[in-house]
C-alpha positions in Angstrom: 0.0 0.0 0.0 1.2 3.2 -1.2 0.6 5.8 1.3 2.2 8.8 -0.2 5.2 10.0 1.9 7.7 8.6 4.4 6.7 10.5 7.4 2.9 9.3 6.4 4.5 5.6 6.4 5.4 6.3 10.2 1.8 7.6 11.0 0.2 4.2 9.4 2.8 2.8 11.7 0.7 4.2 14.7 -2.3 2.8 13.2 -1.4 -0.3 12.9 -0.2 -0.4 16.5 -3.7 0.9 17.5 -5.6 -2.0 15.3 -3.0 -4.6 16.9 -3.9 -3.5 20.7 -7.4 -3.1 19.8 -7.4 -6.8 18.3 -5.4 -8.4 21.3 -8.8 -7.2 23.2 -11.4 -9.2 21.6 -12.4 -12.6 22.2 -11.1 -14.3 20.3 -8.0 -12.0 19.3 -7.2 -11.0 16.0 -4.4 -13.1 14.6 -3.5 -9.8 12.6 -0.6 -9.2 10.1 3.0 -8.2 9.9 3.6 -4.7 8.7 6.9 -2.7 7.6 7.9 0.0 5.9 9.9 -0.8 2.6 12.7 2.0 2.4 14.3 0.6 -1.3 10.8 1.5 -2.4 11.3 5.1 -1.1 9.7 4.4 2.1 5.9 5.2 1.3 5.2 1.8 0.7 3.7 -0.5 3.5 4.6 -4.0 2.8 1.6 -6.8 4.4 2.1 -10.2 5.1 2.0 -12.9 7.4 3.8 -16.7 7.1 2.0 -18.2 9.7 -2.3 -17.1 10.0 -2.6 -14.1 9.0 -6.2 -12.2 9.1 -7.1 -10.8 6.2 -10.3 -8.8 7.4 -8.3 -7.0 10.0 -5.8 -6.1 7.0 -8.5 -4.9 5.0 -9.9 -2.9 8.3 -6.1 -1.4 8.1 -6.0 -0.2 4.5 -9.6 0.9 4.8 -8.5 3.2 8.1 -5.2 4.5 6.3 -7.1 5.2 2.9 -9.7 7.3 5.6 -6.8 9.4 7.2 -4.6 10.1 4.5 -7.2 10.4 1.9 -5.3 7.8 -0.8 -7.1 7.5 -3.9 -7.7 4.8 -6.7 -8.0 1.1 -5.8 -6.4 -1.7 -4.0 -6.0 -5.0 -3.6 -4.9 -8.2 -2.1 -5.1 -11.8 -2.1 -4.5 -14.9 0.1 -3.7 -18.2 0.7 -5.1 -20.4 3.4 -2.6 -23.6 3.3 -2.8 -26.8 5.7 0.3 -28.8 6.5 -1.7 -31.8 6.4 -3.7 -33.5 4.0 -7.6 -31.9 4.6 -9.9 -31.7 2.3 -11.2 -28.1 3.5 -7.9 -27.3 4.4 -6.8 -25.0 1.3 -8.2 -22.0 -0.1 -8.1 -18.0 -0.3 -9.3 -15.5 -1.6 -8.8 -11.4 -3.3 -10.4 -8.5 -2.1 -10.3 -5.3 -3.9 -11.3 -1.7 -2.4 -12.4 1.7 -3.5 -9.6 3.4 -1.6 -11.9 6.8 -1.5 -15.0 5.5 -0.8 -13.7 2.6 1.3 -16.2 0.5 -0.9 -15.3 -3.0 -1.7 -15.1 -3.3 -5.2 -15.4 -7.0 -5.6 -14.2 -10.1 -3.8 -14.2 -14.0 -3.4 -13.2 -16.9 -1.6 -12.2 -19.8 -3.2 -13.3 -22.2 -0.2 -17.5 -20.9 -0.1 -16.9 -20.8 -4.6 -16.2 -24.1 -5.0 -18.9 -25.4 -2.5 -21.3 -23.4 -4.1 -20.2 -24.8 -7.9 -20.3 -28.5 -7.0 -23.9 -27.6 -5.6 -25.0 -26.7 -8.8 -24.8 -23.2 -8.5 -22.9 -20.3 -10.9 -20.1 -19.4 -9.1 -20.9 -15.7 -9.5 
């Protein structure tokens, strides 16, 4: 996520502290995400990620507060992975999510796990 300016990097840095604390409180907490600042990118740009569970709804509650205070236009996106290191039959999937950064509309979305289910039940997968 492209947030304009170095010194607004450092304020989504405060954010993102504030989501983290306010997700430790709930029941169950928020497994959240990994955020840092990539400075060979000029150090605007908010790098996302998580190797282990990741939440993608409290990234997208993230991008959607940053794109409210620093007014970011245009539209973004991201997509996931849900992987199991053993052999499950439900235990793969993801998803994509893309929002109206100056609206903080989504756009579209889908995840594969609930799409496939609803295909092999006959349905239309739209």
């Amino acid at each position: 996520l492209d947030v304009g300016t170095p010194e607004t990097a450092a304020r989504a840095l405060d954010l993102y502290n504030q989501l983290s604390e306010d997700g430790a409180s709930e029941e169950p907490p928020s497994d959240g995400f990994l955020l840092s600042i990539q400075p060979e990118h000029g150090g605007s740009k908010l790098w996302m990620r998580d190797d282990v569970t990741g939440d993608p709804e409290r990234l997208i509650q993230f991008v959607i507060r940053c794109a409210a205070e620093f007014h970011l236009p245009g539209r973004w996106g991201v997509q996931y992975s849900n992987t199991c290191p053993r052999r499950r039959l439900d235990g793969f999937g993801g998803g994509a999510h893309v929002l109206d950064l100056a609206t903080g509309e989504t756009v579209a979305w889908i995840y594969t796990n609930g799409w496939l289910a609803e295909v092999i039940d006959g349905g239309d997968g739209a």
